[in-house]
C-alpha positions in Angstrom: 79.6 320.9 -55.9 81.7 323.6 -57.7 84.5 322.3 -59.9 88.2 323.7 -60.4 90.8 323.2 -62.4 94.1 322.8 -61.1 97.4 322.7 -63.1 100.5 320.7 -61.9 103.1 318.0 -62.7 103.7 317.0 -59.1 102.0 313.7 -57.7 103.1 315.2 -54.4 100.8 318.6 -54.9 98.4 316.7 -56.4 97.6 314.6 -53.0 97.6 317.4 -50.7 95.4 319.5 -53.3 92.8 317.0 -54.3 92.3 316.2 -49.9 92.6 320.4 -49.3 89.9 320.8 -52.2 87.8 317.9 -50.8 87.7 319.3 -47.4 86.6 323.2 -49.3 84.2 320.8 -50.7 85.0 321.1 -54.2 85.5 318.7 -56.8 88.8 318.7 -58.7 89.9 318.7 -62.0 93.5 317.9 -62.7 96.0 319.0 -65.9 99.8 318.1 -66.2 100.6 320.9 -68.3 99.0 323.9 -70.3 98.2 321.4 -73.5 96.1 319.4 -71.2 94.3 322.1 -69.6 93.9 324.2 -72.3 92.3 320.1 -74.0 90.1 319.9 -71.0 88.7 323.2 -71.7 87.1 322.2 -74.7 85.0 319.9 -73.1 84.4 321.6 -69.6 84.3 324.8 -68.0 85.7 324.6 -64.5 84.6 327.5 -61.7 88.3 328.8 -61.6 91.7 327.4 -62.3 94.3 327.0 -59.7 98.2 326.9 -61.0 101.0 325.4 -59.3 103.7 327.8 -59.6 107.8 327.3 -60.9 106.8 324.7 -63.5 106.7 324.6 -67.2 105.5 326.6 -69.0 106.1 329.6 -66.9 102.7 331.1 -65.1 103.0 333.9 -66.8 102.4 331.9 -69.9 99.4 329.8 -68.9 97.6 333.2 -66.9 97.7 335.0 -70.4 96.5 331.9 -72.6 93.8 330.7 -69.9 92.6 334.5 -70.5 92.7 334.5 -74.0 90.2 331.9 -73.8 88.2 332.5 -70.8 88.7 336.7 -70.4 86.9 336.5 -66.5 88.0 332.5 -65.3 89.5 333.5 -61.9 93.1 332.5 -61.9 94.6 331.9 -59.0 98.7 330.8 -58.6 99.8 329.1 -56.1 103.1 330.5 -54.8 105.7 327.4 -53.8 107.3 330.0 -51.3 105.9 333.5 -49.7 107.1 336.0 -52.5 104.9 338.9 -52.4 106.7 341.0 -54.7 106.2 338.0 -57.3 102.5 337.7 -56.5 101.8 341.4 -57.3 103.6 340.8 -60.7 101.4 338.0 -61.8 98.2 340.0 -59.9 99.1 342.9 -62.7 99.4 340.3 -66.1 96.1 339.2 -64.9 95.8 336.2 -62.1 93.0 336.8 -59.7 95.0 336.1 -56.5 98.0 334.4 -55.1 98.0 331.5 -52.6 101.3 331.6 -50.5 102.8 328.4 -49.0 102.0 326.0 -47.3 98.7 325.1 -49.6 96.6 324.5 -46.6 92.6 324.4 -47.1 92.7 327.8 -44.6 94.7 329.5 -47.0 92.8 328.4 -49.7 89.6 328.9 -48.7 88.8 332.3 -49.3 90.6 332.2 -52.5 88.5 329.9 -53.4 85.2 331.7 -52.1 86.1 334.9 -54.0 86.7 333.4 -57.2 83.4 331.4 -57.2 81.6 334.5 -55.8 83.0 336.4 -59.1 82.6 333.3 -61.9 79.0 332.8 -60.1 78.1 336.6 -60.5 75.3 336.9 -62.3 73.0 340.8 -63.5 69.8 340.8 -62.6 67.1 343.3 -64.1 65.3 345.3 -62.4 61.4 345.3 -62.9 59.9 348.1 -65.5 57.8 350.9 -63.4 54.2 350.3 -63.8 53.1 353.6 -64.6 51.4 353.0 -68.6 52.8 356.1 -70.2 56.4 355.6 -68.9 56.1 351.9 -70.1 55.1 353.3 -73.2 57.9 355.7 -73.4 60.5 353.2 -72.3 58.8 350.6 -75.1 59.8 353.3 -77.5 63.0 354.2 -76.4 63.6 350.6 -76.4 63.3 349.9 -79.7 65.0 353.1 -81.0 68.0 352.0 -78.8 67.8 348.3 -80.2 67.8 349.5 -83.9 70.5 352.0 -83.4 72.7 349.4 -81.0 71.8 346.3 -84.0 72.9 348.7 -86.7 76.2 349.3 -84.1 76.4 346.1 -83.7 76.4 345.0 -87.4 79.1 347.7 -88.9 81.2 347.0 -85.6 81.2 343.3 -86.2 81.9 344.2 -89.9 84.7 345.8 -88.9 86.3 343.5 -86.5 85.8 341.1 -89.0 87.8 342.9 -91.3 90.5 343.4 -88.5 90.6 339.7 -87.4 91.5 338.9 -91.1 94.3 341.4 -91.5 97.0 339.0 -89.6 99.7 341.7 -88.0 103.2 341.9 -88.7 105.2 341.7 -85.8 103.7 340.2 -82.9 104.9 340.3 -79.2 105.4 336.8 -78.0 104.6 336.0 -74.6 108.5 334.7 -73.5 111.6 337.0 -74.1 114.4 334.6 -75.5 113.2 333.7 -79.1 116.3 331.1 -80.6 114.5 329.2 -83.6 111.7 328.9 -86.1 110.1 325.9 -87.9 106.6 325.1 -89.1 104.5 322.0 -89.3 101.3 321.5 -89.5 99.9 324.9 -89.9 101.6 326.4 -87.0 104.6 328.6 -86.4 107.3 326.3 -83.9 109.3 328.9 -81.8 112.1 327.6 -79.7 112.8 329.9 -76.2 116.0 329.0 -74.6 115.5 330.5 -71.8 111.8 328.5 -71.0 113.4 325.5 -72.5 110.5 325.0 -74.0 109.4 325.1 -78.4 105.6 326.6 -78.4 103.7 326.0 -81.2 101.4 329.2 -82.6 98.8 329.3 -84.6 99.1 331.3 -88.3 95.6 333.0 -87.9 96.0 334.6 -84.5 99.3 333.4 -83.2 97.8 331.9 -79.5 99.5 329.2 -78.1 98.2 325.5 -79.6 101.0 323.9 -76.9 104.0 324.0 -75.8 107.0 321.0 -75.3 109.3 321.5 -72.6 113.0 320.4 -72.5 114.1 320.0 -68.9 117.2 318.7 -69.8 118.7 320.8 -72.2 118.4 324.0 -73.9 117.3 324.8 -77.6 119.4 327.6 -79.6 118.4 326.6 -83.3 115.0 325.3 -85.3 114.9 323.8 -89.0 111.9 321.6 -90.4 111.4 319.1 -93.2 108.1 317.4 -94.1 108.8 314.7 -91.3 111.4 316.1 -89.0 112.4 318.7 -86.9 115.4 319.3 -86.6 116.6 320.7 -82.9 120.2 322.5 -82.1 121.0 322.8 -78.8 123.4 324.9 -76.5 125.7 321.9 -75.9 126.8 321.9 -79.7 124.6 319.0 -80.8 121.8 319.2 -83.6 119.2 316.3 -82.9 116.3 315.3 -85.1 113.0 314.8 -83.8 109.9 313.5 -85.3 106.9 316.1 -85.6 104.6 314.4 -82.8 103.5 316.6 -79.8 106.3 315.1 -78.0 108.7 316.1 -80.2 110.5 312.7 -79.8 114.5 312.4 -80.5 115.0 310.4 -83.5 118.9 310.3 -83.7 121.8 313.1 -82.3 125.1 315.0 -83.7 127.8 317.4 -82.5 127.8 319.9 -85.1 131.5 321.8 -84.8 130.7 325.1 -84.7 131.9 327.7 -82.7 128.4 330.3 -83.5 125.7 328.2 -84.8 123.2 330.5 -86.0 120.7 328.2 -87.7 119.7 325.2 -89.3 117.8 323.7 -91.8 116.7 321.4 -94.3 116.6 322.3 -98.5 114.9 318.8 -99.1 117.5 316.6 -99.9 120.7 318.1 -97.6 121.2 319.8 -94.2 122.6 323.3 -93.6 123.9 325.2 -91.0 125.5 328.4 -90.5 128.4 329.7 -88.3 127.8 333.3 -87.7 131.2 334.1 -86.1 133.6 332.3 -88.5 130.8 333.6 -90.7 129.9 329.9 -93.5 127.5 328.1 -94.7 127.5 325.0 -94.8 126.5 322.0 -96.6 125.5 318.4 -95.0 124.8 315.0 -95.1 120.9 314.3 -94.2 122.4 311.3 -92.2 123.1 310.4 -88.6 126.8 312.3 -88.1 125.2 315.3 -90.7 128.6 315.1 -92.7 129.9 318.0 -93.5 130.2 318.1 -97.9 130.9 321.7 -98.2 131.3 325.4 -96.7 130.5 328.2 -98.2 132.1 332.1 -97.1 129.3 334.7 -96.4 131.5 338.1 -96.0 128.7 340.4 -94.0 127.5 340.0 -90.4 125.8 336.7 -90.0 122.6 337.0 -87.6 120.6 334.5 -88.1 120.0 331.9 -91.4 117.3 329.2 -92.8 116.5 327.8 -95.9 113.8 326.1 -98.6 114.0 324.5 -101.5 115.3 327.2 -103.4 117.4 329.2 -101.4 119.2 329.8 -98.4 118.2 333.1 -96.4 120.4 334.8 -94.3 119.8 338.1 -91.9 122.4 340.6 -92.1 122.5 342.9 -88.8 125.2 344.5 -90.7 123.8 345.9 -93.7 120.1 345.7 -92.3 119.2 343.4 -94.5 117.6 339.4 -95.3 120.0 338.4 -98.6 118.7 335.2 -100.0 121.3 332.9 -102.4 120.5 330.5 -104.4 121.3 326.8 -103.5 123.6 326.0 -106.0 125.3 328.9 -106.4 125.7 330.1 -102.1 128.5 332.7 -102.6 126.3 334.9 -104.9 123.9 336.6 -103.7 119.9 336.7 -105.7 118.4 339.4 -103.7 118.5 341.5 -101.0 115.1 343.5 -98.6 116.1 346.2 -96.2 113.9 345.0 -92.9 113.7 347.8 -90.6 114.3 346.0 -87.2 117.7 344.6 -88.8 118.8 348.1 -89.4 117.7 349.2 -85.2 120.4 348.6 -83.3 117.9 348.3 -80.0 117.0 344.8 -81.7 118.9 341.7 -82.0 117.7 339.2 -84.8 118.0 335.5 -83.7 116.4 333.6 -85.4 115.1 333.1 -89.4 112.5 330.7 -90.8 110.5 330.8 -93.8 107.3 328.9 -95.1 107.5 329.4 -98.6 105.5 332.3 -99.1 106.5 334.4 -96.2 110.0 334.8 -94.4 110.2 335.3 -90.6 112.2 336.9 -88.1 112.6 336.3 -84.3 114.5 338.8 -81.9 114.7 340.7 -78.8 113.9 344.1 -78.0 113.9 346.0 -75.0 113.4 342.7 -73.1 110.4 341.3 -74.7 110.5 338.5 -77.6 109.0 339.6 -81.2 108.5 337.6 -83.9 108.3 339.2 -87.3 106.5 338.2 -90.6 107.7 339.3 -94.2 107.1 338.7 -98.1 109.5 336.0 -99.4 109.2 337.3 -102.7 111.6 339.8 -103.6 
């Protein structure tokens, strides 16, 4: 009995899939969200994945990271309304096919014999002729071919290698609306307001590790300490939240400010920024994040963070990430031109830094970037 995956949140979906499924006779594996089925692939490899479309994350997001795993799993989507102008999008970022509405097992089940006829595909090779002196011949050319293919092979791996440990630049994220950046735990945290979702990357290749969704509010800032996060929303509250996958509200504050453009933590106090009365400013690590001081920044505030040593602030003004030092935040210690600040086709909006680099997060042309520079200047 063929197995497949199937990806959805709804109990509801879940009944009629698992008795739609039975009747295809297949067996059925189910995932609440990308994390588990991306968990589940670890340990099994289903025929093909079926995804229950309008959930979080979006399906464009879970067609491309089921791919990046498994390049030819047939994934199919399963439309929640006849949209065939939305299937043919998802058909071109890579889903094998869409299943309109109502999920019934007639419309499933040629779905679901195409996509076990491709993942059950397999090349077969044809029999050698039995003439001796073309055996022979083909012997020879054989082994010519293998030695020239392994030596191919081995500078081509070599090489890859080489790429693979070069980690790029800028990267295109796979959602549009980039608002904050944070790290724990080895990963790059990038908040999407629009998704309502934080995503959590991974430093060697940036793919998705998982992704926590926020149904009931939307994130527009991202800071970090060594035990919390700390989450600014579009309601004009900052909330901290421990580190697990969850990313569990510890306690909750209205921060004030008319243009929060970040937040963060220096390791003993708070700080955020208010890009249109253009300040700094210092707070309380409690509860109510009292405020203890402001500080005037006099260019054109687009996004701001902070370490232990200094606070960071992008300037779409002069083009520019100026770093100050914390106990001296009207005077400036340095200043790098950044190329993207200076285009006036991207908008910076968020900053984050890990100590050794400092990163950037912005839209271009529609499409989310995320943007990875030396901290040391």
């Amino acid at each position: 009995m063929p197995t497949v995956q199937i990806i959805s949140s709804s109990e509801k979906d879940k009944n009629i899939l698992q008795g739609a499924f039975a009747d295809l006779g297949a067996e059925t594996i189910f995932s609440l969200d990308l994390n588990d089925a991306l968990a589940i692939f670890e340990r099994v490899r289903p025929r093909a994945v079926f995804i229950a479309d309008g959930e979080d994350p979006p399906s464009e997001i879970k067609i491309r990271e089921i791919l990046r795993i498994a390049p030819f799993m047939p994934v199919v989507v399963m439309l929640k309304r006849r949209d065939a102008a939305r299937a043919v999008a998802l058909m071109k970022l890579g889903a094998f096919d869409c299943a309109q509405a109502p999920w019934t097992p007639e419309e499933l089940r040629p779905l679901l014999k195409k996509a076990l006829k491709l993942s059950g595909t397999a090349l077969a090779v044809a029999p050698p002729p039995p003439d001796k002196m073309r055996k022979a011949i083909l012997a020879a050319g054989a082994l010519a071919a293998g030695l020239f293919l392994f030596a191919l092979g081995y500078g081509l791996s070599q090489y890859r290698k080489a790429e693979a440990a070069r980690i790029p630049d800028t990267v295109e994220l796979p959602y549009s609306h980039p608002a904050g950046i944070a790290f724990a735990d080895g990963e790059v945290l990038v908040a999407d307001w629009y998704t309502q979702s934080v995503y959590r990357h991974s430093t060697a290749d940036y793919k998705i590790n998982g992704v926590t969704s926020f149904p009931d509010l939307t994130p527009v800032g991202l800071g970090h300490s060594a035990d919390n996060l700390w989450l600014a929303t579009a309601d004009g509250r900052i909330e901290r939240r421990s580190r697990d996958k969850r990313l569990t509200r510890t306690a909750a504050a209205k921060h004030g400010m008319s243009a929060l453009t970040g937040v963060c933590f220096d390791g003993l106090y708070v700080w955020t920024a208010d890009g249109k009365k253009g300040v700094f400013q210092k707070r309380m690590n409690n509860d109510d994040l009292r405020v203890l001081g402001e500080y005037p920044y006099r260019g054109e505030l687009a996004a701001f963070t902070c370490d232990r040593d200094f606070l960071w602030a992008a300037d779409s003004k002069s083009g520019e990430i100026v770093k100050f030092p914390l106990d001296n935040p009207e005077k400036s210690a340095a200043a790098m031109s950044v190329a993207e600040l200076a285009d006036r086709t991207f908008r910076a909006t968020a900053l984050g830094t890990d100590g050794t680099s400092v990163w950037l997060t912005g839209e271009r042309g529609g499409r989310g970037l995320l943007i990875k520079k030396n901290a040391r200047f």
